[in-house]
N, C-alpha and C positions, 0 to 999 in steps of 0.2 A: 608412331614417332612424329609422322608430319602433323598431327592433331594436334601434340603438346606444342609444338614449335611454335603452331600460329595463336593457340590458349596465351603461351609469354609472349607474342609480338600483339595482343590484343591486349594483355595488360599491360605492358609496356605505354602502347599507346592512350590508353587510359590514365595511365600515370601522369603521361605525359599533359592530357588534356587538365588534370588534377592544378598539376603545376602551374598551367598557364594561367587560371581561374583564380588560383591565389598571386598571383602576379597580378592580374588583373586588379582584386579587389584590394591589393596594397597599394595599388599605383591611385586606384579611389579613393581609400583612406587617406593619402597624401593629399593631393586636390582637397579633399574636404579641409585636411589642419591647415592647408594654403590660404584658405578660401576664409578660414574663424579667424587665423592673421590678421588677414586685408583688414576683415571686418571691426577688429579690436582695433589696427591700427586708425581708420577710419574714424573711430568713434572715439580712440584720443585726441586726433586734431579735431572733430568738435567740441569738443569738451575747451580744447586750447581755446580756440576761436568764441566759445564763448565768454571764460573768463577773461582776454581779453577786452570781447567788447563790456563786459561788468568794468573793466579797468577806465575801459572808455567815458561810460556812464559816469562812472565816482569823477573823473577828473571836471568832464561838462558840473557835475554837483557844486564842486569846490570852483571853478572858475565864477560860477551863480553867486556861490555865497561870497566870493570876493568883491563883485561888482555890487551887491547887495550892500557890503561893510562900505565899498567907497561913497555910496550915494548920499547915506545915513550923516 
């Protein structure tokens, strides 16, 4: 009788240990889609920041070619 008792309080706790592990490795999975977030967000504001400064560039172009057209 007291054999099986501690047999379920041994798998109980093994259950238990089961459970925590996969808790564990959710709470990882999360952190990682956190973390390809950041990343993705990150590399949209370069992406912004570049086609701005491309915005940048074109305007410096056209301000060239105006002073260019006035000289002429």
């Amino acid at each position: 009788m007291e054999h099986r008792e501690r047999e379920r309080e041994r798998e109980r706790e093994r259950e238990r240990e089961r459970e925590r592990e996969r808790e564990r490795e959710e709470r990882e999975r999360e952190r990682e889609r956190e973390r390809e977030r950041e990343k993705e967000i990150d590399r949209e504001r370069e992406r912004e920041r570049e086609r701005e400064r491309e915005r940048e560039r074109e305007r410096e172009r056209e301000r060239e070619r105006g002073e260019k057209g006035r000289e002429r």
